[in-house]
DRENPA-468877 format. One record per residue (C-alpha): residue in three letters; y, x, z. Coordinates in steps of 0.05 Angstrom, whole numbers, plus 5000, padded with zeros to 4 digits. Layout:
N
 resn    Y    X    Z
  ala    Y    X    Z
...
END
This chain:
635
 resn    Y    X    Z
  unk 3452 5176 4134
  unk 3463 5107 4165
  unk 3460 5039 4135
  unk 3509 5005 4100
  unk 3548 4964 4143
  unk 3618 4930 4152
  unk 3666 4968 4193
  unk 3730 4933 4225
  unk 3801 4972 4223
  unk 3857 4956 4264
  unk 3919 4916 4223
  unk 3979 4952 4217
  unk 4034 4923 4263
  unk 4100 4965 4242
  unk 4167 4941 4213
  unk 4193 4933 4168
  unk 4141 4916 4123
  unk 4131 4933 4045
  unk 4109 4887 4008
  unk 4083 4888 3936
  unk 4049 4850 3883
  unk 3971 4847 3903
  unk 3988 4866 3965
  unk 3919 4859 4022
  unk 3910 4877 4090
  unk 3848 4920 4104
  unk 3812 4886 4150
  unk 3739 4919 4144
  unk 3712 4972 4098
  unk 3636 4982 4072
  unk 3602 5043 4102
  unk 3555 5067 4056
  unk 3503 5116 4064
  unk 3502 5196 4042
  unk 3463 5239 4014
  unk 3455 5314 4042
  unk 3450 5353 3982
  unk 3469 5421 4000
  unk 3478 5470 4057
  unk 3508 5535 4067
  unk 3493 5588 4125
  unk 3518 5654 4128
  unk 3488 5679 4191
  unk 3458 5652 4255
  unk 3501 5596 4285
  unk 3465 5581 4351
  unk 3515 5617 4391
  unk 3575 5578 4363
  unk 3550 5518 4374
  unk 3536 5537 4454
  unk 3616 5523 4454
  unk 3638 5474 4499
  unk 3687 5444 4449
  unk 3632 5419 4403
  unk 3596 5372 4459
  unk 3628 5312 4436
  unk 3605 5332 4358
  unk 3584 5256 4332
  unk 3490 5266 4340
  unk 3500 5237 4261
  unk 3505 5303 4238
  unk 3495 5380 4246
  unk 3550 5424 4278
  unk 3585 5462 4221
  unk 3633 5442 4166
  unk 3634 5377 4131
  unk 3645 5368 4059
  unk 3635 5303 4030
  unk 3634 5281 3951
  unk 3659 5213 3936
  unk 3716 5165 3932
  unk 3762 5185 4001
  unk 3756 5106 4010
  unk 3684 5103 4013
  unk 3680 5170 4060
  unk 3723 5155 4113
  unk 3692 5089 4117
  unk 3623 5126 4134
  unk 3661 5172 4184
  unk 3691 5115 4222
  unk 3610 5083 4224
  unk 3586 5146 4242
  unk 3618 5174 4301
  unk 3673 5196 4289
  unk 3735 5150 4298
  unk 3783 5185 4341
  unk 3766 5239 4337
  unk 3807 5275 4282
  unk 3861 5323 4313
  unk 3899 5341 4251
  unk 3902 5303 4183
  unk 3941 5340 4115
  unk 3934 5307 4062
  unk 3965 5319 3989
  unk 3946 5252 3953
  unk 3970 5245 3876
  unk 4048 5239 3869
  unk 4049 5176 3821
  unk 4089 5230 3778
  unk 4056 5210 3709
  unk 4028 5270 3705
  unk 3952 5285 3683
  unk 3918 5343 3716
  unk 3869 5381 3676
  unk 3824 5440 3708
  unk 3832 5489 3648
  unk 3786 5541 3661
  unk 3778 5612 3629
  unk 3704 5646 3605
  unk 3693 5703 3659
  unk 3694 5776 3637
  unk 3712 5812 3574
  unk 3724 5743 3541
  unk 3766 5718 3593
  unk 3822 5706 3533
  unk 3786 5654 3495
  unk 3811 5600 3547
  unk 3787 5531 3541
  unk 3847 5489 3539
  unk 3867 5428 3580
  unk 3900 5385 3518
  unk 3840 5346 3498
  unk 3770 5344 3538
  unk 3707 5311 3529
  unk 3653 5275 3578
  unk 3634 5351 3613
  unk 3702 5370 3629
  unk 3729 5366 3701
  unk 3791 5324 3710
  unk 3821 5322 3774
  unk 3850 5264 3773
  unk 3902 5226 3728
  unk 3972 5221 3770
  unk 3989 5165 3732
  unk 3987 5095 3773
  unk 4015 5024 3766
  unk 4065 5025 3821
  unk 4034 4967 3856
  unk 3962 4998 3846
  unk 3988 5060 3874
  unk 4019 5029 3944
  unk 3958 4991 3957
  unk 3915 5053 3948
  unk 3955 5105 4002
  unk 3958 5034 4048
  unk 3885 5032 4055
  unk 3876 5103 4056
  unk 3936 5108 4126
  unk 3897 5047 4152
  unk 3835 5084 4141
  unk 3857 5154 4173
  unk 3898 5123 4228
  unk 3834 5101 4250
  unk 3807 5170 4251
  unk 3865 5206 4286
  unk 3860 5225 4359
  unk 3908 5193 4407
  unk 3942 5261 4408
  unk 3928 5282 4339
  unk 3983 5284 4274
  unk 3988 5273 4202
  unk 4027 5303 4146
  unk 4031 5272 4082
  unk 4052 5316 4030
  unk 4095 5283 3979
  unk 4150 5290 3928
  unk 4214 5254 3903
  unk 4178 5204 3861
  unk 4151 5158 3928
  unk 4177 5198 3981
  unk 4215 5129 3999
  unk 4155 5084 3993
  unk 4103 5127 4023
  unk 4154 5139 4090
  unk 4160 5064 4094
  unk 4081 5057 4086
  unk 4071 5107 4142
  unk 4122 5070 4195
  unk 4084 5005 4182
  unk 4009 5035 4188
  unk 4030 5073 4255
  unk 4096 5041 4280
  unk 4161 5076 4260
  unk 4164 5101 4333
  unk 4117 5149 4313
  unk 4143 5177 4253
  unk 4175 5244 4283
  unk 4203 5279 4210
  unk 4217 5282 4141
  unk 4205 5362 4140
  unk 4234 5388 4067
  unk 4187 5453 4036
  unk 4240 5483 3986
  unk 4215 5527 3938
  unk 4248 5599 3930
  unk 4261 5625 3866
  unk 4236 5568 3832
  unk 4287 5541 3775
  unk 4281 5497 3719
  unk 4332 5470 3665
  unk 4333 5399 3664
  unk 4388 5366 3617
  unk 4431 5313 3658
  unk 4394 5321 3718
  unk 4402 5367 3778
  unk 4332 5417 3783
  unk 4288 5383 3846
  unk 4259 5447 3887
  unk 4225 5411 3949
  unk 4170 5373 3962
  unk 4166 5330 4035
  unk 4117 5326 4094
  unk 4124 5260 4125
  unk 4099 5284 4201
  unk 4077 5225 4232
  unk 4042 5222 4297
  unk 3990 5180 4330
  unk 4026 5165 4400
  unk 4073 5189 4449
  unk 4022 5246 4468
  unk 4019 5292 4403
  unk 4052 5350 4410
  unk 4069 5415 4370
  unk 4056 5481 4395
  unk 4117 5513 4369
  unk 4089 5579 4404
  unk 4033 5586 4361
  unk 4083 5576 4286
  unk 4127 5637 4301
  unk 4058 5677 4307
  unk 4011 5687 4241
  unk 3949 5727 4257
  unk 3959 5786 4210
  unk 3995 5830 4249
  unk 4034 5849 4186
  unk 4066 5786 4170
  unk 4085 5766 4247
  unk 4151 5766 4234
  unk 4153 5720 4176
  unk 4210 5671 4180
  unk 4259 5720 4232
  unk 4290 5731 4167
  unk 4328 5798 4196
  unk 4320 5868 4199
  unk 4281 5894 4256
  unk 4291 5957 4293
  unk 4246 5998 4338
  unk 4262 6032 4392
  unk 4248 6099 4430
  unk 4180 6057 4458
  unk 4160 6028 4403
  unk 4181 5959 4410
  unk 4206 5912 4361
  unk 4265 5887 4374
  unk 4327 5853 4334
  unk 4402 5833 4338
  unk 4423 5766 4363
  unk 4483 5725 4376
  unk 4491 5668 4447
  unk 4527 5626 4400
  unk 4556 5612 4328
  unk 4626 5620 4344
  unk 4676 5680 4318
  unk 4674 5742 4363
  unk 4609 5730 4391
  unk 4580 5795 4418
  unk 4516 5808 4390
  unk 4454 5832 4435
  unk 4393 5862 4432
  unk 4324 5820 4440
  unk 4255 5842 4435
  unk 4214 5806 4383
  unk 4163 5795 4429
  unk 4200 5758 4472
  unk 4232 5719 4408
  unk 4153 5699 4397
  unk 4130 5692 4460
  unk 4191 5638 4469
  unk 4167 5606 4408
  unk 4231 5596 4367
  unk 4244 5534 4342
  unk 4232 5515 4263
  unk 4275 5460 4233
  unk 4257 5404 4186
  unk 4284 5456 4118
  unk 4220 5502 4111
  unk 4253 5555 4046
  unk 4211 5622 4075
  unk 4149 5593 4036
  unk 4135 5611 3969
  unk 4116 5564 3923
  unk 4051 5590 3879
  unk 4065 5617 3816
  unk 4021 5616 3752
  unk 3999 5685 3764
  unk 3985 5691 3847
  unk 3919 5718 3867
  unk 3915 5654 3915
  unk 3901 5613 3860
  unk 3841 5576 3837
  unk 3853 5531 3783
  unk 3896 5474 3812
  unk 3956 5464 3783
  unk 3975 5426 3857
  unk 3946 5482 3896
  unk 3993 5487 3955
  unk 4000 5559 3991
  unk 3962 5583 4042
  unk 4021 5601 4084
  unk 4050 5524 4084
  unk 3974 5496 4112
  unk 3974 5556 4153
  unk 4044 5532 4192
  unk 4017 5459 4195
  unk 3945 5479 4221
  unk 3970 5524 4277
  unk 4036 5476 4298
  unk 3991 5406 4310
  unk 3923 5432 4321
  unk 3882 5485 4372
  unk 3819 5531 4362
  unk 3759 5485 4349
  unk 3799 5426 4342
  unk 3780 5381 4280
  unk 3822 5382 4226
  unk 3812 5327 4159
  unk 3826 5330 4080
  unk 3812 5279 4039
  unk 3848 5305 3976
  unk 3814 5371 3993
  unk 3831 5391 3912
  unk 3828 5478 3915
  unk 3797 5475 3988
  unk 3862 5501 4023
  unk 3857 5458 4083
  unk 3781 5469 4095
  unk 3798 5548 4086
  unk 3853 5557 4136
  unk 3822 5507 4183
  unk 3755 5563 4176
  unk 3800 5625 4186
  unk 3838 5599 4243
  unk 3778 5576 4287
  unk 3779 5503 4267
  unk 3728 5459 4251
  unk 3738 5419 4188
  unk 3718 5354 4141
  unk 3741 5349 4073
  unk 3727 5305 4017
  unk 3741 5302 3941
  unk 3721 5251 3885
  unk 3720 5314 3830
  unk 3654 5355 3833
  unk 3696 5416 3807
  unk 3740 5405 3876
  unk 3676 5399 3909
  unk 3641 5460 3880
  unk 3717 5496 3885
  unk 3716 5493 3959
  unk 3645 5509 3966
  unk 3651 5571 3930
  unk 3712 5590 3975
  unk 3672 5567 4036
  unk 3629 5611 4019
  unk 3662 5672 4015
  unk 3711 5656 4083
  unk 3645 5653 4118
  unk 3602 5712 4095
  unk 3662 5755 4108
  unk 3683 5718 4183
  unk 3598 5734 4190
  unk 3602 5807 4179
  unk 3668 5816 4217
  unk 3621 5780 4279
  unk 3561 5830 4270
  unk 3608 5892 4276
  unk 3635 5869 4341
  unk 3605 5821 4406
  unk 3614 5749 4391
  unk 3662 5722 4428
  unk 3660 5643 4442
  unk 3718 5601 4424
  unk 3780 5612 4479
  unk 3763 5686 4496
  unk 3808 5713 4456
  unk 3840 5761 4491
  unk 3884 5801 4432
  unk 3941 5746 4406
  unk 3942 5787 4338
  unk 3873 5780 4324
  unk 3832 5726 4278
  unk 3799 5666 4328
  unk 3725 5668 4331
  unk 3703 5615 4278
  unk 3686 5544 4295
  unk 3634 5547 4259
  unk 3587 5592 4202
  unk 3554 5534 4156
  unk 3577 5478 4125
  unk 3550 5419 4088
  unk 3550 5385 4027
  unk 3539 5306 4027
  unk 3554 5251 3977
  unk 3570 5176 3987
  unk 3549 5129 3939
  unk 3514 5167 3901
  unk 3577 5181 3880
  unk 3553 5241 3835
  unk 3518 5196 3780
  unk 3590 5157 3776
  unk 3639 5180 3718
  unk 3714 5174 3758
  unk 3754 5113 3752
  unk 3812 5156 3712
  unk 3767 5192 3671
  unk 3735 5134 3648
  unk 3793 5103 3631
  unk 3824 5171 3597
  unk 3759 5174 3560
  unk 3748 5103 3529
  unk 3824 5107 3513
  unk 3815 5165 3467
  unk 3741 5151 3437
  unk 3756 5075 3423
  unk 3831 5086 3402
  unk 3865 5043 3459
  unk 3949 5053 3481
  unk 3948 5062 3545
  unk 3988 5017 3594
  unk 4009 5052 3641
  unk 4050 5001 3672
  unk 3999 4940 3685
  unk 3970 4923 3741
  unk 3904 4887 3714
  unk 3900 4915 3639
  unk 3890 4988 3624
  unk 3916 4977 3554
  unk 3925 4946 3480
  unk 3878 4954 3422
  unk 3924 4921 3363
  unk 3947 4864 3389
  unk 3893 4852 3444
  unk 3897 4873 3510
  unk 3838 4917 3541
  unk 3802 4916 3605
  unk 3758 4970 3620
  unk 3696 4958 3669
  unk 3679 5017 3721
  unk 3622 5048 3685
  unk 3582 5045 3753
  unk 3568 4979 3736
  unk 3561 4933 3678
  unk 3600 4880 3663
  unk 3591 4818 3705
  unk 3609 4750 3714
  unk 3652 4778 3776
  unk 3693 4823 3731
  unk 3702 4749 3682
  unk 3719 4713 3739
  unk 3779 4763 3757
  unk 3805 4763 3686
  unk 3806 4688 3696
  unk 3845 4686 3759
  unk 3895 4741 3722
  unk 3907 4695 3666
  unk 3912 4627 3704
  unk 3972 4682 3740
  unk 4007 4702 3684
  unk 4008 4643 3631
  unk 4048 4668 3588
  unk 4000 4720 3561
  unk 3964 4691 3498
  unk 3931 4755 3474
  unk 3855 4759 3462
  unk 3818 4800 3510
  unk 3772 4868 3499
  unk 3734 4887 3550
  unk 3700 4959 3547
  unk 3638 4979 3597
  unk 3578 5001 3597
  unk 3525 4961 3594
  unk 3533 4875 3606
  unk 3500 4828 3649
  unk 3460 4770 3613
  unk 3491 4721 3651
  unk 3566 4755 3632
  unk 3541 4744 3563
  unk 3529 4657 3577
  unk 3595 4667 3611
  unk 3642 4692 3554
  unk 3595 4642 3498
  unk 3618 4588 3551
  unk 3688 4614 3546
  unk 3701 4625 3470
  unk 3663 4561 3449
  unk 3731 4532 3476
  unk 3770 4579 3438
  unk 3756 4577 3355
  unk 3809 4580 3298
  unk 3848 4633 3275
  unk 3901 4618 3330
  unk 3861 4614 3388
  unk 3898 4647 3458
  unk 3854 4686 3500
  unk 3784 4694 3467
  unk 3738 4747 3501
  unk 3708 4809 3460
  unk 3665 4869 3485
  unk 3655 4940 3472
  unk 3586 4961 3496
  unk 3602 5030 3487
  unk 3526 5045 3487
  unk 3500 4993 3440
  unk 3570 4975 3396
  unk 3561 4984 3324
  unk 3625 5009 3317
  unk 3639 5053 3383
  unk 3562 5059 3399
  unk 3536 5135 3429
  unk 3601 5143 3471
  unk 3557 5176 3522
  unk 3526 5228 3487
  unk 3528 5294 3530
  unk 3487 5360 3514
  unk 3474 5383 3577
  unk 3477 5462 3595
  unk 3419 5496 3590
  unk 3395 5566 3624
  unk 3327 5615 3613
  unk 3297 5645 3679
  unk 3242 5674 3702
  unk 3221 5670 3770
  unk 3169 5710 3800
  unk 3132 5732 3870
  unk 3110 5803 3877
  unk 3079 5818 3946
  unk 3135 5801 3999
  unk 3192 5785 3948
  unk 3229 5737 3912
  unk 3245 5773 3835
  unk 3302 5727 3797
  unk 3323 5746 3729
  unk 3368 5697 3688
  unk 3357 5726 3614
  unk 3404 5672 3580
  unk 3450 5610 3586
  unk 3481 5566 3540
  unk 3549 5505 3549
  unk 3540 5458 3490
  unk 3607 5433 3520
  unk 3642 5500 3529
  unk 3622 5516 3459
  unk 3650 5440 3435
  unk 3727 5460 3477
  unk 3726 5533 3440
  unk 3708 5495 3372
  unk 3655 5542 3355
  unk 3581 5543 3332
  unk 3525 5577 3371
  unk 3529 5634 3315
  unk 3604 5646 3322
  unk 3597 5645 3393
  unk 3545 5692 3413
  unk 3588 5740 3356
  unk 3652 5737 3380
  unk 3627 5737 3455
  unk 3566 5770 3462
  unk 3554 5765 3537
  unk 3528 5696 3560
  unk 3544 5714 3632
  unk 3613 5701 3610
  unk 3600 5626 3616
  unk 3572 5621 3688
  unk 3626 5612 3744
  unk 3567 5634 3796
  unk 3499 5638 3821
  unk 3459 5606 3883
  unk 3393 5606 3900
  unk 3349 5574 3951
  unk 3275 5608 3965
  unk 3244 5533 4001
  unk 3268 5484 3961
  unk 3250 5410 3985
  unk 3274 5374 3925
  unk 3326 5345 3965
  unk 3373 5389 4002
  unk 3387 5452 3972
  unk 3395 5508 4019
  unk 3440 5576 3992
  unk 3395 5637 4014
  unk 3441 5674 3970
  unk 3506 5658 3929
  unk 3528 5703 3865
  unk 3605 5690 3860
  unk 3648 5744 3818
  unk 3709 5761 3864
  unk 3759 5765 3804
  unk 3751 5734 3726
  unk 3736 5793 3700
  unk 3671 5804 3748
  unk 3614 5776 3721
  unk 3541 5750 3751
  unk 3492 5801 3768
  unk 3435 5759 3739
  unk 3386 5803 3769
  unk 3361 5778 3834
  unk 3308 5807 3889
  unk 3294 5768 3956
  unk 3244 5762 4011
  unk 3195 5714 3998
  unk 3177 5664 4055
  unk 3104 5661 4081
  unk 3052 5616 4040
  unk 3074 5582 3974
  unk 3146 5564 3957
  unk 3193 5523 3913
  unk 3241 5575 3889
  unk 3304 5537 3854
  unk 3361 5571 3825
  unk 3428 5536 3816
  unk 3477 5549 3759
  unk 3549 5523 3759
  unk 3585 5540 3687
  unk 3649 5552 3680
  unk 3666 5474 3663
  unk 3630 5462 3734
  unk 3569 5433 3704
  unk 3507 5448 3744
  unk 3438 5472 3722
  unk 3380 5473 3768
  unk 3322 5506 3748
  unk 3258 5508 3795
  unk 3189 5540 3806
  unk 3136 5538 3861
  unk 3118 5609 3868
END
């Protein structure tokens, strides 16, 4: 969708201004292409999509939600190209921490052998990693920079964005924000304290908040402090009153307040309807939010998964029904799931697949349900709401999946890096800003595996060591694959360079070809047995068997031991979609098998109505690793 093309952003004119080493402005970004590749529907949309809120939709794309795969660089550069600069009400974002931390999804098998989990310690090319919080400082700064520059761009005039953050670069990241969109604009440092949550820590006092650096776009964003004091389940209304409330002979809420704080105050009685329909007034300490525990029925495998509750309080305080709201660390799909149940329209993005397949899944589910609750009742467009207690119509009933890049046949940046580290036996250095770490004495460079080395990549290393001459190491580098002219570059570069003292000579690791490290990439791919059939008017599915090489590599077990000690290979599959007119390109969910709890398993049986004339019938299976098999048959 679109060309690739050169988009210009606007230069960030705040003070004061940080500066650090490799510091650049962002000037333009590339806008590349995507690629649909999937789309959900769970029920006729036509309706929604009368609303008058969605005329100024950008004509690049269908009405619905918008979930793009790729590096959040790359993305919001194709959302600026493609119509949609400006147009971003609400922006949340929870970007990595820079705590030198390494987030792993560790995932369990489904069912009866949901206690053989697959541990997060050690993991191998078909593993999902989130993403590796661990950053050179400088690295790290210039990343969020281009990012704010990026989504500044996007926001509204009267839109907001919270950056969710923690101790370790609350101070930088607060300074970064001021100089993207002028410290006039920067309305609070709101604290999220965690209740109940206590560590030991020896010579250190325990840290229980995070912060959300609320920044706004101009004078005109505002917060509906109305809407925060009310949360649509009638049940939990009161949340954050934080007294006891009485009824009265009518059956009205009502509870005891004070006029003032001093001694002797008389104390009076106020209905809590009128407490809401005043909108009381939250400070910048938010401790009536729980913080997720290990154990809560919210979660779904991210160890950063925030709480509904906390994206709840942000979504309805700086945005309205059907106004768009972004994620770009979408991670568990929190933002995208909120935004759905409180009548918002939504864009999120991820570079993980599993975050991508994560939210999908949940999409999925917040839809189908939001679809029946419609059929039971009139649709009502967006704004008619007439009953403050009850759920907003939804924005919209489908969403999209697209990809940027082509970022899907990329291995991430981190992982790469995490991978070649273990398999070649490379320290990491986690402090450098050019080398990813030592092998002995040399220091080691490793090449994007998106590309092979080139005589770009030498020409940086040069300009790094002209830099720094005091570095007299030799130099690995690790990729895959190696341009021929690369090759003339580094003979050019070590004919210079002989003796047993030479300073700076160049070797590589070709981790396909190397005779020592060669066959890094060697992946057994999952693997599935299905039948599909037409019989008269209908569709009949049946998956007899499926089999992870890679789960079966984490639990350290042969086939054999496996299909002994778990004999149900249903227990593998995280869940089930199918499309009855496949096109090859864009696959279209006609239905979608996802188990409610881990115990729940896939039906495997499946039985649908068959379209008219001859069909491609393709069947898409996501383990529990987030590996995908597709499996196909004209019918």
């Amino acid at each position: 969708m679109s060309e690739k093309k050169e988009i210009k952003i606007t230069a960030a004119k705040g003070r004061p201004m940080l500066t650090w080493v490799g510091k650049r402005p962002l000037r333009s970004v590339t806008a590349f292409p995507a690629q649909h590749v999937e789309t959900f529907a769970a029920t006729d949309v036509g309706a929604i999509h009368e609303s008058p809120a969605s005329k100024d939709w950008p004509a690049a794309y269908p009405q619905g939600g918008l979930l793009f795969h790729g590096d959040n660089k790359e993305v919001l550069g194709h959302l600026l190209a493609n119509g949609f600069r400006g147009k971003v009400k609400l922006i949340y974002i929870d970007p990595p921490f820079d705590s030198g931390a390494d987030y792993v999804r560790k995932v369990q098998l489904r069912g009866g052998a949901a206690t053989a989990k697959i541990g997060g310690e050690s993991y191998a090319l078909g593993e999902q990693i989130q993403y590796t919080d661990i950053w050179a400082n400088d690295n790290y700064l210039q990343f969020m920079y281009e990012r704010l520059m990026l989504l500044k761009e996007l926001l509204a005039r009267d839109g907001a964005l919270y950056l969710h953050c923690d101790w370790h670069k609350n101070h930088l990241l607060r300074m970064l924000v001021e100089e993207v969109f002028g410290p006039e604009n920067f309305r609070n440092e709101i604290v999220w304290t965690y209740p109940g949550r206590e560590m030991h820590i020896e010579n250190k006092f325990n840290s229980k908040h995070d912060c959300l650096l609320f920044v706004a776009k101009s004078d005109e964003t505002k917060i509906n402090m109305k809407d925060i004091a009310i949360v649509y389940d009638k049940g939990e209304r009161l949340k954050g009153l934080r007294r006891k409330v009485e009824i009265d002979e009518d059956g009205r809420e009502w509870v005891w307040e004070t006029r003032g704080q001093s001694a002797g105050q008389e104390p009076y009685k106020r209905y809590v309807e009128d407490i809401i329909k005043d909108g009381r007034a939250l400070n910048d300490v938010w401790d009536d939010v729980q913080f997720l525990r290990g154990n809560d029925p919210e979660r779904a495998g991210y160890p950063t998964q925030k709480p509904v509750s906390l994206i709840e309080r942000i979504i309805l305080a700086s945005s309205n029904p059907n106004d768009l709201v972004l994620d770009c660390f979408i991670g568990s799909g929190t933002t995208a799931a909120v935004a759905q149940k409180l009548g918002r329209r939504w864009i999120g993005c991820d570079i993980n697949k599993g975050a991508i397949q994560t939210t999908a899944k949940r999409l999925q589910g917040i839809m189908t349900e939001q679809a029946g609750a419609i059929h039971e009742s009139p649709l009502q467009l967006p704004g008619m709401e007439t009953d403050e207690t009850a759920a907003p119509t939804p924005a919209q009933l489908s969403f999209g999946v697209w990809r940027v890049n082509d970022y899907d046949l990329k291995i991430q940046r981190n992982e790469a890096i995490k991978l070649a580290c273990e398999y070649v036996g490379i320290e990491r250095l986690a402090s450098d800003s050019f080398f990813d770490g030592k092998l002995g004495k040399k220091l080691v460079k490793i090449v994007p595996f998106e590309h092979p080395l080139s005589p770009l990549d030498l020409e940086e290393l040069k300009r790094e060591l002209e830099a720094r001459p005091e570095l007299e190491n030799c130099i690995v580098f690790v990729c895959l694959g190696i341009e021929l002219a690369a090759r003339t570059w580094i003979e050019d570069w070590n004919r210079l360079r002989k003796g047993a003292e030479t300073v700076n000579k160049i070797e590589v690791i070709e981790l396909r070809t190397d005779a020592k490290y060669g066959n890094f990439i060697k992946h057994d791919p999952a693997a599935g047995k299905v039948t599909i059939a037409r019989s008269a008017d209908k569709i009949i599915i049946q998956i007899e068997d499926f089999i992870s090489p890679t789960i079966l590599k984490r639990l350290d077990m042969d086939m054999p031991l496996f299909k002994a000690k778990i004999s149900d290979w249903r227990s593998q599959i995280d869940c089930v979609m199918i499309d009855t007119a496949y096109d090859g390109e864009v696959f279209n969910v006609v239905l979608s098998d996802v188990p409610e709890k881990k115990k729940d398993l896939i039906e495997g049986s499946y039985t649908l109505a068959a379209p008219d004339g001859k069909t491609t019938v393709a069947v898409k299976i996501i383990d529990m690793l987030g590996e995908e098999v597709l499996i196909s048959k004209e019918v």
